[in-house]
Every structure is written in structure tokens, then in C-alpha cells.
N, C-alpha and C positions, 0 to 999 in steps of 0.2 A: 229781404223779407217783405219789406213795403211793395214794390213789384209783383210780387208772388202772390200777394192780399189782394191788390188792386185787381188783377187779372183775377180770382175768384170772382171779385164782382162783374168785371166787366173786361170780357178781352177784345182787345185793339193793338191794330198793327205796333203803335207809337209805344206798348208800354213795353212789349217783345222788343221794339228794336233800342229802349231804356235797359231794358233785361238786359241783353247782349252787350249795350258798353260798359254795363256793369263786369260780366261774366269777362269779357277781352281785356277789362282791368286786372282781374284777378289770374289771368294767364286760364282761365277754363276755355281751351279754342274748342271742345268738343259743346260743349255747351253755348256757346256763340253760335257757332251754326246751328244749332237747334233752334234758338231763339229769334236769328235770323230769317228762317226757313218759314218757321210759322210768322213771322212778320210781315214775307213776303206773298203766303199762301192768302192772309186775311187782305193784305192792303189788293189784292186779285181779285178776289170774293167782294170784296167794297165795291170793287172797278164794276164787277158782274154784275152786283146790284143798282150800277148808277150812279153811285158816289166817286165820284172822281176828285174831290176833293183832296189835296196834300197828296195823293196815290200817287204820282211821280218823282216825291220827293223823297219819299217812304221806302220804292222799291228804290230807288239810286242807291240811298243809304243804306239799306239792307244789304246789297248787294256787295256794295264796295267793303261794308265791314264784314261779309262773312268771306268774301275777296281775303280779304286778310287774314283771315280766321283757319280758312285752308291753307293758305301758304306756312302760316307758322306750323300747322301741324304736318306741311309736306306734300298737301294736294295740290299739286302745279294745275294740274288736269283740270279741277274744278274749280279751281283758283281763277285759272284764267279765263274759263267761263265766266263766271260772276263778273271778274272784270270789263269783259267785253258787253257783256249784257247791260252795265253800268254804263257805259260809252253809250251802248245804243237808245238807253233811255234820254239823253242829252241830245243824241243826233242820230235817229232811225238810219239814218241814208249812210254812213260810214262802213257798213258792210257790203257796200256798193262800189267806195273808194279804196285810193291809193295808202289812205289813211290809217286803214283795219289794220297795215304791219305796222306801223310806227305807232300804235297802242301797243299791240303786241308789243312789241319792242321795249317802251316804258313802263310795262307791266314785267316786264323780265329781271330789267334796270331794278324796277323799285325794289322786288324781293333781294337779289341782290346788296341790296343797300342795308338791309335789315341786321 
């Protein structure tokens, strides 16, 4: 409820992607990607306007947590997007390398593990 107040007043990427470890606590994956989604569409919208500020750290973690967020409910497919997009925020150049399969790879691993 506190998040939900907060975002009346003022919405930012940071409170969406607080929403979402809230919602990924409570097992709501369908709501975690929501809340990830629009955390990653704002902390963009920041970028667009010039703020670049925290916006790489914002979208990593948005990404990784909704990364997760598919997987439990079954989306490999977008799962492993998010993932990868997550990697390319750390190291643009990896989708260039021998590297992009053994992400793959530990992103297969981790669900797996779950």
C-alpha cells in the first residue's frame, strides 16, 4: 500500500522496481512484470529526457528481476530476453562474443536450479 501512495504522488522507475520485490515476495509473477515493465519504460523515458542518472542500474535490475519473474511463471522466451538484455547493460560488446552462449547457458542453469 505504501508504494501504491507513493506512486500517486510521484512515479519513478525506483518505486515500481520496490513494487516488484515486493509483488516477487508475495509469489505475484504476473504483477512483477508489470511493475517491472513500467520501471523499465520510465527509467528510458529518464534516459530520453537526459537523466541518466542510476538509469543503468535501474534497468539491469528491472530486467534481471522480471528475468525471474517469467521464468517462474514459464516464459523461457522472454525470460531469456530480459536476461540477456541484463548482460548487455554490464557489457554492450557480449553479443558480439563467444560469451552471448555461456550466458545462455547460465541463464538455463539458473532456472533449472529453481
Amino acid at each position: 500500500d505504501h508504494y501504491l501512495r507513493a506512486l500517486e504522488l510521484n512515479e519513478e522507475p525506483e518505486i515500481y522496481l520496490r513494487l516488484a520485490d515486493y509483488y516477487s515476495y508475495k509469489k505475484n509473477y504476473k504483477k512483477t512484470v508489470e511493475s517491472c515493465t513500467k520501471a523499465i519504460n520510465l527509467a528510458y523515458e529518464r534516459i530520453n529526457c537526459g537523466r541518466t542518472d542510476n538509469a543503468d542500474n535501474l534497468l539491469f535490475c528491472s530486467y534481471v528481476k522480471r528475468s525471474s519473474a517469467y521464468g517462474e511463471l514459464g516464459n523461457f522466451k522472454n525470460g531469456k530476453k530480459d536476461y540477456l538484455n541484463a548482460i548487455n547493460i554490464l557489457n554492450p560488446w557480449i553479443f558480439f562474443s563467444k560469451d552471448k552462449e555461456f550466458f545462455e547457458k547460465e541463464y538455463y542453469k539458473m532456472l533449472k536450479e529453481k
